[in-house]
Each structure stands twice: as C-alpha cells, then as structure tokens.
N, C-alpha and C positions, 0 to 999 in steps of 0.2 A: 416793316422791317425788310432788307432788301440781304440778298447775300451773292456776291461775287467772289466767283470762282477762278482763279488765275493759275498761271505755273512760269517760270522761265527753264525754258528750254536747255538744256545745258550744251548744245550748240547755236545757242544764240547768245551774242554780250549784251549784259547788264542795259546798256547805253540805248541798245535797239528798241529793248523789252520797254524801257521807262520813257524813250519817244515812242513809243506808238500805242502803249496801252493808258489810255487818259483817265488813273485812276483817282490822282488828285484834281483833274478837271470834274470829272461825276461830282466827287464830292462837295468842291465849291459851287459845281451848278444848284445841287441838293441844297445846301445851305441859303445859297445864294436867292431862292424861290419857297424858300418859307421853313424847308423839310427838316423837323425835329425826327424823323428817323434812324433808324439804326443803320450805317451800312457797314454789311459784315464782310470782313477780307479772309478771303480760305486763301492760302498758297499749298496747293497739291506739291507743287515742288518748285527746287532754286529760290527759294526766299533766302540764303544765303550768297545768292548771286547779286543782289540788289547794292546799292550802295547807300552807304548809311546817310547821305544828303536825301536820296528818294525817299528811305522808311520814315527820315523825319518828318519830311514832307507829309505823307501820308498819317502819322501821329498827329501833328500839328492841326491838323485838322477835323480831329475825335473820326477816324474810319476806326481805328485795330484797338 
C-alpha cells in the first residue's frame, strides 16, 4: 500500500500543480508494471483547486 501526500498551494494555479506533480503518471506507471496496489491520495489542502478533468483523471484510474 503506498500513500501520497499532496497539497495545492493556494498561491499556486490549478494548471501548475497538475503539470508538475505526476500523479496520474505514478499511477499508470504502477499499473502499467504489474502493481495490484493500493495508492492512496491524501490532499492536505487545495483539492478544491483542482479541476474536475485532473480528479477524473485520477479516479479513472482506481488512485482515490
């Protein structure tokens, strides 16, 4: 079981956060190399700053 820890900064936009933090990347790599794993998404904060194409993104993909 893995768990990752994130936050979006609330002086940083949306757009920054989801270029540069590769959280749908981890999880296809995960998948992509065998991993029945759990991985688990904390948002400390700004998960309301995300945009709702990124959170599908990340559902879509069994992470949350």
């Amino acid at each position: 079981m893995f768990f990752v820890f994130a936050w979006v900064d609330k002086n940083q936009d949306k757009a920054s956060f989801e270029s540069r933090i590769p959280l749908p990347y981890l999880g296809r790599s995960m998948r992509r190399h065998g991993s029945k794993d759990a991985l688990n998404l904390f948002f400390l904060d700004g998960y309301s700053r995300l945009s709702s194409e990124y959170i599908a993104k990340l559902k879509s993909l069994d992470l949350m």
